[in-house]
MARZADREN-36100 format. One record per atom (N, C-alpha, C): x negated, y, z negated. Coordinates in steps of 0.02 Angstrom, whole numbers, plus 50000, padded with zeros to 5 digits. Atoms other than C-alpha are relative to their C-alpha. Layout:
<guros>
XYZ
...
</guros>
This chain:
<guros>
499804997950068
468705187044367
500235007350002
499564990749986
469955204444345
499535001349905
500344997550038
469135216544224
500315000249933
499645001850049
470525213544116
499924995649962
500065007150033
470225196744073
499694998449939
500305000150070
469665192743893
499564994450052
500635007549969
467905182443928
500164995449930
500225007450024
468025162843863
499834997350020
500445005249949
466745152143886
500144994549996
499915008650030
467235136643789
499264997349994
500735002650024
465105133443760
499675005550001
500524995850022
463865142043686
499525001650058
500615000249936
462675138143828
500315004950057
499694995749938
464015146343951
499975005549982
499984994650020
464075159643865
499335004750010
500714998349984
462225161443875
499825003850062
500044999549917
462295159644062
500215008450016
499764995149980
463305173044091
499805006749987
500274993350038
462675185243965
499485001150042
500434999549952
461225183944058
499965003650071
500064997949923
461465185944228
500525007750003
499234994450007
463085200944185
499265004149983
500444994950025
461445210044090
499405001950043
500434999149962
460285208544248
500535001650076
499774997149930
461655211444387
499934993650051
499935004349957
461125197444469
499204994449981
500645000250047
459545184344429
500084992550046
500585007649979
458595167544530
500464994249955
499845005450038
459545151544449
499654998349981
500545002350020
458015145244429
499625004549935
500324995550060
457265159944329
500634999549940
499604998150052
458925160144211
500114992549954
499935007950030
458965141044173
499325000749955
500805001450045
456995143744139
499995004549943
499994996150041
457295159244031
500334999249949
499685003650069
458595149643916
500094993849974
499945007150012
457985132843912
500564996549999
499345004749989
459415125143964
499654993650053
500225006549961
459245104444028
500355000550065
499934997949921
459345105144227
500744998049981
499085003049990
460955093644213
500435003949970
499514995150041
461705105244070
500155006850046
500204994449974
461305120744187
500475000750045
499625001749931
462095114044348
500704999249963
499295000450035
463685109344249
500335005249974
499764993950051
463905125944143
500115003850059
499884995949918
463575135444334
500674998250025
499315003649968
464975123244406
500445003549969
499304999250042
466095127544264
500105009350017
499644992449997
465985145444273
499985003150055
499654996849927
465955148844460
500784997050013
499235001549990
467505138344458
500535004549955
499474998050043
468355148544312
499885009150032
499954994249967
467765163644424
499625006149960
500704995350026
466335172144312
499365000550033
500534999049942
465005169644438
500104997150057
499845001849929
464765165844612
499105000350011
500755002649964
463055161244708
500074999450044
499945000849946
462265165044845
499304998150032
500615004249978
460425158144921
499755000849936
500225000850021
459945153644761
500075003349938
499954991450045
460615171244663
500504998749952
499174999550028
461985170544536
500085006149957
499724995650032
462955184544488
500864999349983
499335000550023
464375189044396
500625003050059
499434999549934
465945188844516
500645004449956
499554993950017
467265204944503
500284998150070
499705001749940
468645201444597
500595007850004
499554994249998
469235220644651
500265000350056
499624998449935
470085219244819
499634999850065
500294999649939
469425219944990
499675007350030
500344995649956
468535231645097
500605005350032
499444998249957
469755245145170
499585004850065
500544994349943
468955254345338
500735004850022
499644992749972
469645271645403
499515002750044
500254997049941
469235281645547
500515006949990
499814993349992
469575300845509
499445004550037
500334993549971
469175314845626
499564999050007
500615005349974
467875301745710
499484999549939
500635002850009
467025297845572
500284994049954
499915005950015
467065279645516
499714998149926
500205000150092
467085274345315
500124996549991
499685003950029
467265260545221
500085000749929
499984999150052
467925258445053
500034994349967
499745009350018
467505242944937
499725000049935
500145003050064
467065236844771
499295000650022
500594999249998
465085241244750
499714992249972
500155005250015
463965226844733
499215001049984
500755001050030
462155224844651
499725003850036
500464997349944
461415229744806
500085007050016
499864994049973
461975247044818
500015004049951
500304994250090
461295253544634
499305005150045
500394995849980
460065262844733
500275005950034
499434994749970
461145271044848
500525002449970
499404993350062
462435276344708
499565003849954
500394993350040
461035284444611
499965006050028
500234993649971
460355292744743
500695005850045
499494994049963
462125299644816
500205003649949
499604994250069
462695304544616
499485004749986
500444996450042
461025312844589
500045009050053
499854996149963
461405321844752
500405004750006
499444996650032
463025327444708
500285004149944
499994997650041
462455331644546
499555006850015
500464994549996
461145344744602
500385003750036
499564994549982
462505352144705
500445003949954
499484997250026
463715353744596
500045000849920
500045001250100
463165353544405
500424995649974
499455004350037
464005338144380
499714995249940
500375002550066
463495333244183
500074993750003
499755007150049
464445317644147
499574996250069
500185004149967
463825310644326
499574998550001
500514999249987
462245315344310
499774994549948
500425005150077
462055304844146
500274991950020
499685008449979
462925289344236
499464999750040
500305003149973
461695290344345
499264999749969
500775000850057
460245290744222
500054992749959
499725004650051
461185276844130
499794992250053
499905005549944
461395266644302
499134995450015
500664999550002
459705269344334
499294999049957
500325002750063
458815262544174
500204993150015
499665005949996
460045249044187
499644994150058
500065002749950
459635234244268
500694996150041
499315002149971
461565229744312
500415006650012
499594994649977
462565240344417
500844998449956
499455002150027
464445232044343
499834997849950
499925001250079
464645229244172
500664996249979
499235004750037
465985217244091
499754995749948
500135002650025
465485212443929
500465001949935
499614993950055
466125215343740
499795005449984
500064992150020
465535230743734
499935006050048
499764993949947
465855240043887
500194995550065
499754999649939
466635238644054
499755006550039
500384995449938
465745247144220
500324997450072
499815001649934
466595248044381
499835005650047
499954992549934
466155257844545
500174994750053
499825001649939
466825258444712
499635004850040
500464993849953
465895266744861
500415000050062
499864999549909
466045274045037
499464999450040
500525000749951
464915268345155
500285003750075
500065000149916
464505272645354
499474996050016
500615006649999
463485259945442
499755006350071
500544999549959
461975266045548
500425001950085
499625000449945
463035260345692
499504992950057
500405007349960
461695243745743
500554996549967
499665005350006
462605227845775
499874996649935
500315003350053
462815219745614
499804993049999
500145006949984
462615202645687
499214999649987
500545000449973
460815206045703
499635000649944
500174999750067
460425207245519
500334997049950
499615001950062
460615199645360
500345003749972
499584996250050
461615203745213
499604998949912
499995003250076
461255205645016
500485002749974
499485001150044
462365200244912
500745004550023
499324998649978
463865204045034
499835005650046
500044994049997
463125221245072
499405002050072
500694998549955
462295227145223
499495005650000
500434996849998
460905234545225
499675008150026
500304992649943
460945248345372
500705002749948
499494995850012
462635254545257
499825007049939
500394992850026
462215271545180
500685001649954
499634997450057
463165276045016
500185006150012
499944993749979
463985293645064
500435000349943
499484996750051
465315294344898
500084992649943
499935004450061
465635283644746
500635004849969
499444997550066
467145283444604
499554994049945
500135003850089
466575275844417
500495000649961
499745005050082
467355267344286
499804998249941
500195000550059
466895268444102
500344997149950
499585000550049
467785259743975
499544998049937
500415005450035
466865253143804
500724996949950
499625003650045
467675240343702
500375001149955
499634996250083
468445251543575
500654996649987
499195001049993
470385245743519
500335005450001
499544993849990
470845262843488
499735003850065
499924993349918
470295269643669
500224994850067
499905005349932
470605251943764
500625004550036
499394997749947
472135263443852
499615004950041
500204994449985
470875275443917
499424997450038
500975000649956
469345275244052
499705007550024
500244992249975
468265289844104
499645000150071
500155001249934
467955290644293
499485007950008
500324993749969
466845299944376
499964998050101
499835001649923
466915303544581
499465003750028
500414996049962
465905310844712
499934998750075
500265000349932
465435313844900
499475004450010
500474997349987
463935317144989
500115007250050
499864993749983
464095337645040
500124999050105
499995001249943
463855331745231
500634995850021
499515004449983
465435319945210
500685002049967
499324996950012
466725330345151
500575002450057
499474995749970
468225337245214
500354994550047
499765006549932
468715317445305
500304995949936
499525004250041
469645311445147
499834995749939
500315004550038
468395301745073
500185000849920
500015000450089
468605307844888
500654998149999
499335003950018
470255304944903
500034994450001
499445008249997
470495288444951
499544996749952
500595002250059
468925283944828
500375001449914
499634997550060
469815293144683
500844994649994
499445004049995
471515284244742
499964993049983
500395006249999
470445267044738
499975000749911
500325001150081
469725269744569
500645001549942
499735000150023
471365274344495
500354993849998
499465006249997
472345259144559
499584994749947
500265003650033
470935250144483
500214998649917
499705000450070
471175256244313
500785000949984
499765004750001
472995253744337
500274994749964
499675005350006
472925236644382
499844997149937
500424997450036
471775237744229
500124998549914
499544997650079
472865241744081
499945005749965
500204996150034
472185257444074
500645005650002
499534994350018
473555271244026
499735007850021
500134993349987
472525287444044
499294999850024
500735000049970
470985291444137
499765006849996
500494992550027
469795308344073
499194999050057
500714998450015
468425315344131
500005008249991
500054992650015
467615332844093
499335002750054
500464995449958
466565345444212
499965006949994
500344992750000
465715363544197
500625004750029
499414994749973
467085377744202
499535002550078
500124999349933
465805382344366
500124996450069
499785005749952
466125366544453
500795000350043
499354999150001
467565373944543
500354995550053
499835004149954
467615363144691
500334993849964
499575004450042
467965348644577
500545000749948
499344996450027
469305357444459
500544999950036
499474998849949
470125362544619
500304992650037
499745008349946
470055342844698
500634996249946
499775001150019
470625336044545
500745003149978
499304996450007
472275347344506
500535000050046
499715001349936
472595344944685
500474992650003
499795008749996
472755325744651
500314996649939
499645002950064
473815328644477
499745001849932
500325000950071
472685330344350
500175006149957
499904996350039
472775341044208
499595003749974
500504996550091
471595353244072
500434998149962
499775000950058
471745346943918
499725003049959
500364997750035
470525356843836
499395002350032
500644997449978
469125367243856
499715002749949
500274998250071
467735369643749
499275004050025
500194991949976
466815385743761
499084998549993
500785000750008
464965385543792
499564996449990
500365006950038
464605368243769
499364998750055
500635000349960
463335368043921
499725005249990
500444993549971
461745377443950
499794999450055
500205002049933
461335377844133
499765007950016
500304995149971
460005388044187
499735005249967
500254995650081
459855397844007
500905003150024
499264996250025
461775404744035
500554992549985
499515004250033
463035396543942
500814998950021
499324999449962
464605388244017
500464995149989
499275001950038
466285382043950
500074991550072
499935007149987
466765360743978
500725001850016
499225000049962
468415360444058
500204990750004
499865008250001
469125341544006
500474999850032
499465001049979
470365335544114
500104992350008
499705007850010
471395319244136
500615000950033
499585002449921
472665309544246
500504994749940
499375007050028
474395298644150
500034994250047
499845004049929
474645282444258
500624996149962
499335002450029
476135272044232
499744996549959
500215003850092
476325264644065
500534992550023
</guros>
């Protein structure tokens, strides 16, 4: 399912299903049939229908809602090895803990509250009527054979979250042209491209998307990020004087934003 897609279920019960499992990220078949009294046969049928129409997918037993954002891309800069892919359930731990990381470096507000948000949450992706949630990450793996270990939910285990991009949209009609991203790398994994091609990622997304303009805003101190983003196009659109307090001194929001083709 593309994030675009208006959700139809054609049954109440499907509708159920999905709400469900979209509001837990991921959830036991067994526990979600038992939690909405649905008749086994009705259950199995409504599942059928909507892994086939491409709203969920299942895997030993798990069903979650299925986002179909592209493939995996791997790079090898200046020896160090990254991948870049559509985040999956399994890696809400490791995007907290790299945005919270990123946030204590760098006073980053808006991230800091995605990851407070993420982190309450029990679903990492969001696609419902009332908001849309997308991230993409950068992993490095350990470097053990991955043959030699499982996977959840796609995701291996030894892969270590080093950078994330986010995706905010809520349901509005007057802002559906607009998403608010937020980006980041872990201070040890800079300077090998990663925000870029993460930032490059999360734009195509919104994009393929329908989104027209993409905002976010960060601390006139935050100069490292000012400087990345301007680098890669973006704009000030406004700055509004003293709207943070960090630390007891007071320091000016610097909003900026990115046009994509219309």
């Amino acid at each position: 399912m593309k994030f675009s897609e208006e959700l139809e279920f054609g049954h109440e019960d499907r509708k159920r299903i999905y709400e469900y499992v979209e509001s837990h990220g991921e959830a036991d078949a067994a526990d979600v049939r038992a939690a909405l009294n649905v008749d086994p046969g009705g259950f199995r049928h409504h599942v059928a229908i909507l892994k086939r129409d491409g709203y969920l997918e299942a895997e030993d037993g798990k069903l979650r809602p299925s986002f179909e954002e592209g493939a995996a891309e791997e790079y090898d800069v200046d020896d160090v090895e990254f991948t870049i892919r559509p985040a999956r359930q399994a890696d809400l731990s490791g995007i907290v803990g790299a945005i919270r990381q990123v946030a204590e470096q760098g006073r980053y507000i808006v991230a800091e509250s995605v990851a407070d948000e993420v982190d309450h949450d029990e679903a990492l992706l969001r696609h419902n009527e009332i908001e849309r949630r997308m991230f993409f990450v950068a992993t490095v793996s350990d470097g053990e054979s991955r043959s030699e270990s499982g996977t959840a939910g796609g995701v291996d285990p030894r892969d270590e979250v080093v950078g994330w991009v986010h995706l905010y949209a809520p349901e509005l009609e007057k802002l559906a042209h607009t998403a608010e991203l937020t980006v980041g790398v872990l201070e040890d994994y800079r300077g090998h491209g990663i925000g870029s091609h993460l930032l490059e990622r999360g734009l195509e997304w919104a994009a393929s998307n329908g989104y027209e303009k993409v905002y976010q805003s960060v601390p006139s101190t935050n100069d490292a990020a000012i400087d990345f983003l301007t680098e890669h196009g973006w704009e000030t659109e406004a700055v509004r004087e003293d709207h943070y307090k960090i630390d007891d001194e007071y320091v000016d929001e610097v909003m900026m934003a990115v046009e994509l083709a219309r």
